[in-house]
N, C-alpha and C positions, 0 to 999 in steps of 0.2 A: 665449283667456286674455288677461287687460286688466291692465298693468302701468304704473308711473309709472317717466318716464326721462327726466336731464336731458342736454340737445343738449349743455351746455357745464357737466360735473360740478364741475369745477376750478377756474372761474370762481362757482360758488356758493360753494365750501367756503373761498376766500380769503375771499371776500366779509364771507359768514358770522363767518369769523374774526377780520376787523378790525373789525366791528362790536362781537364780544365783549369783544375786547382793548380797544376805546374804553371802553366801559359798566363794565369789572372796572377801568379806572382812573379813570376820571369820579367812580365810586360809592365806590370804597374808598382809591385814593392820593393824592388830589386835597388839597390840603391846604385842612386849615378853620382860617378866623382865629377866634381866641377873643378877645370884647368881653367889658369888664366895664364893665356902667352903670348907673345908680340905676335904670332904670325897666327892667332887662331883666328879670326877671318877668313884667313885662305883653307883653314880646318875645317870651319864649319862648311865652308861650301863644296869640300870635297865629300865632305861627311852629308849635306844635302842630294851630291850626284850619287851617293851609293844608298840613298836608302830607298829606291824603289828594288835594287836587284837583294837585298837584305830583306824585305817584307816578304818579297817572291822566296825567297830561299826559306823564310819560317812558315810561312803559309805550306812548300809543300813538305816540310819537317812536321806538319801538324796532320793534314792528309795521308801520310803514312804512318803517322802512330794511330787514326782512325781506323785503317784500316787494318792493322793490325788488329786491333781491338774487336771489329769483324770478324776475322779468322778465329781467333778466339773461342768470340762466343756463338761461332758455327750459326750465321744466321741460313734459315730454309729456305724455300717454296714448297705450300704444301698445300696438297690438292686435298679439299676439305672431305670426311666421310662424307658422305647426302644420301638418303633416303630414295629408293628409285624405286619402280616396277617394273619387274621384268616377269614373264612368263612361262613355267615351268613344270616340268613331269619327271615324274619317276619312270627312268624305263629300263628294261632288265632285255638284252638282244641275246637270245636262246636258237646257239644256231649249231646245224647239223654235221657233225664232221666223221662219217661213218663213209667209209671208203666207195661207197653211190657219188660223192662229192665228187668226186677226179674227174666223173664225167664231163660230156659238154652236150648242146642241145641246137646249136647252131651250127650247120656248116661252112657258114662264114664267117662264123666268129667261134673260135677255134680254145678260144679261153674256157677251163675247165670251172662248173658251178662255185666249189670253193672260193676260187677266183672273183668270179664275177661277186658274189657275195658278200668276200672281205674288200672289196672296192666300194660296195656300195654302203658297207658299214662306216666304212672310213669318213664317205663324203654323208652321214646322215649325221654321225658325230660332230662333225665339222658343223650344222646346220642347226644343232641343239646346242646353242651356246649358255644358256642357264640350264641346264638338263642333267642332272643328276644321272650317269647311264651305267653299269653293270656287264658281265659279260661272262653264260652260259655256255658249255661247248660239252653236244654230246654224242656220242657213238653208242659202243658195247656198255658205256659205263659214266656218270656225265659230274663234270669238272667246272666249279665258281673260277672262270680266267682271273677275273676281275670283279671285287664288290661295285657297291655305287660310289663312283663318286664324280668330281667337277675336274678331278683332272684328265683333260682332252689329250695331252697329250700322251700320257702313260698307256688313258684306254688305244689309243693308237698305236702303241707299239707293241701293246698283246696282240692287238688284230694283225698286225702286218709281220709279227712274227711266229704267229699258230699255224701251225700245219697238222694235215689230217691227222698226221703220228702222236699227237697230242694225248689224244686218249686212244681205248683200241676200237680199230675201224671195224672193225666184224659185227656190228649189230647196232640198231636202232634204239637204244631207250627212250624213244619221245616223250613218254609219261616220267621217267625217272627225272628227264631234262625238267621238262616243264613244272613240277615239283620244286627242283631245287631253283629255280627260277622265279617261284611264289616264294620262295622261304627267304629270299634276296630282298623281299617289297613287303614282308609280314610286318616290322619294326618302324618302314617309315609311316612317316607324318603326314605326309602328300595326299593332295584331295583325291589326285588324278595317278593312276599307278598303272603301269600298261609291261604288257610282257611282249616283246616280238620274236614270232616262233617263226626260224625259217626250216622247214625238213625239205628233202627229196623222194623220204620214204614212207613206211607205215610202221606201228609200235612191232620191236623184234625183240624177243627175250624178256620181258616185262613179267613180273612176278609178283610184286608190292604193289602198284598202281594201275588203272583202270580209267577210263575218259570221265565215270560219274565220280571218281576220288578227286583227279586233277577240278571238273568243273565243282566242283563243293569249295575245294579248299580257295580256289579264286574270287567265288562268290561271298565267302567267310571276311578274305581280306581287300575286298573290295580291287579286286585288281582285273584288267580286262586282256583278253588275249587276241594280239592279232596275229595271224598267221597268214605264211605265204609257203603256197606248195609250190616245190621248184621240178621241171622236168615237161618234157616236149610228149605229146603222146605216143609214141613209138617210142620212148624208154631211154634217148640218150645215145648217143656214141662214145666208142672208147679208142683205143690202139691195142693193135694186139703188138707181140715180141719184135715184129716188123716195122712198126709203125706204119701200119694199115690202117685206114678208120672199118668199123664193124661196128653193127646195131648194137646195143647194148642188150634187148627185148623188151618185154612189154613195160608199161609204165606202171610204177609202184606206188605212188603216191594217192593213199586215202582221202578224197578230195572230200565226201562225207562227214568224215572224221574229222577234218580241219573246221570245215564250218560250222560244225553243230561247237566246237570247243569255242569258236569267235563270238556266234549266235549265243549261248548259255551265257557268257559273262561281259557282254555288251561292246563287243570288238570289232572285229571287221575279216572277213576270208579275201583273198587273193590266188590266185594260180597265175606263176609268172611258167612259159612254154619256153621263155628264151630270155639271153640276157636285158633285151631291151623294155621287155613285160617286169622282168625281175624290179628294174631299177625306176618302173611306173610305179610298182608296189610301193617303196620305198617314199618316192616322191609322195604319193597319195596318205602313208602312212606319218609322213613329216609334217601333214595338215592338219593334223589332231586338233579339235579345240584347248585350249590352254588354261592353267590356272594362273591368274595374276597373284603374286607375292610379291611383298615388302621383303627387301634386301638391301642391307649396308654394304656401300662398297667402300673398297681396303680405301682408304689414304696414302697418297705417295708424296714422300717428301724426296724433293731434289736439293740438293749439296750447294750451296752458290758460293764455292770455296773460291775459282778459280779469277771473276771481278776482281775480287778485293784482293787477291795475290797479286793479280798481275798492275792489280792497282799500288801497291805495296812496293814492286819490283821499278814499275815507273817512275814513281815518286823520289826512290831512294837514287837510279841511276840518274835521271832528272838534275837532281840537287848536286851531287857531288861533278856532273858533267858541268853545270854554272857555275858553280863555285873555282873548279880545279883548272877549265878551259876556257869561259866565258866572260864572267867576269873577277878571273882571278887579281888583277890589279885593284881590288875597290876594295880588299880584304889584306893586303898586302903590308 
């Protein structure tokens, strides 16, 4: 709903008012001297032929003190708050950046997992447009990129600006990750609270956590895990010193592991083999059922300075072009 609304109300209605109060005395109490002269006849009727180009000239001397008056008291357009529903999750994207990422898994498509991964985060952000989303990243050791929140474009630029070197690639903490990844969704509100774990591996170096810690503590704060194991079964290719492609070997990913973590807290398993699997995951994972919330949205007010400027500008060039070019003989 689009309504007009002035910043400074009280400042027009004064305004407004001494301009009336000038004009109702200018035009009616202003006292007129009465001549009597042999040729006034020929006065009145010249005084007749100028009073239409005289009413035009105060009319637009009135128009631009209006407008004035406008500028003033800063009238709006303002797009009213309203009440809407939109539909909304908490989600916290827990994804893997332990040096297995640089691989690839397609021979035709030569783009290393990382890659395909931060592409495909980008375009699911893009697609959670009330979605509260977060952003976990872990290797040897695991790092909150990004808490939650609604700014899209910020979480975009951690994603398109993370690289594996982020944290240290040398090892797997999938339970560390996944951990700090519930403690991301422990505080909110949200009916619906979803963790998206993407790995390529299985848990490496893990000391503190264990699959039945991680599924307790999800179960605790109601938060569900979906997961997507990434990697081809032959293990992936890499480049050696040459840039040669060469097997990577056997496939690392705990496909057991993934789904019993999905399965426990009410989620969903995927194994994407290639990019195009990856970005089915993604897509299928973008279909979640939703919770509907009540949400104010912002009000925007737009400026309608430039009208009544340039109505301001008209007016005054207008009057003084009559007056000075037009009909300057009637004034004379």
């Amino acid at each position: 709903m689009i309504s007009l609304w002035w910043a400074y109300p009280y400042t027009f209605f004064i305004t407004l008012t001494c301009i009336i109060i000038a004009c109702w005395y200018k035009y009616f109490h202003k006292n007129k001297t009465q001549v009597k002269h042999a040729l006034g006849a020929s006065y009145f009727k010249k005084n007749r032929t100028a009073l239409f180009p005289l009413k035009t000239l105060r009319l637009l001397r009135i128009i631009a003190l209006i407008a004035l008056a406008c500028l003033i008291a800063r009238l709006q357009k303002v797009d009213q708050r309203v009440e809407t529903a939109v539909d909304g999750i908490d989600f916290v994207l827990c994804m893997d950046f332990s040096g297995s990422m640089n691989l690839f898994d397609d021979l035709n498509d030569r783009r290393s997992r990382i890659t395909v991964a931060k592409r495909n985060a980008l375009d699911f952000i893009d697609q959670r447009t009330y979605d509260p989303v977060g952003i976990v990243v872990f290797g040897a050791e695991a790092l909150t990129l990004c808490p939650l929140t609604l700014d899209k474009p910020l979480l975009k630029n951690f994603i398109s600006n993370a690289s594996i070197n982020i944290v240290n690639p040398n090892g797997t903490k999938l339970f560390t990750g996944l951990a700090t990844a519930i403690s991301r969704l422990r505080s909110s509100s949200a009916k619906s609270k979803v963790v998206l774990l993407l790995t390529d591996g299985k848990p490496m170096g893990e000391t503190r956590f264990d699959a039945d810690t991680i599924i307790a503590m999800a179960q605790e704060f109601n938060v569900k895990i979906y997961s997507v194991g990434i990697g081809n079964k032959q293990g992936g290719y890499g480049l050696d010193v040459f840039g040669r492609i060469q097997p990577a070997g056997a496939d690392t990913v705990d496909y057991g592991l993934l789904a019993a973590l999905s399965r426990e807290t009410g989620g969903k398993f995927f194994a994407a083999h290639n990019p195009k699997e990856m970005k089915e995951a993604y897509d299928a994972i973008n279909k979640l059922e939703k919770t509907t919330l009540q949400t104010s949205m912002f009000s925007l007010y737009h400026e309608l300075l430039y009208p009544f400027l340039w109505i301001l500008i008209a007016s005054i060039f207008l009057e003084l072009l009559l007056r000075c070019f037009i009909w300057k003989g009637f004034f004379s």
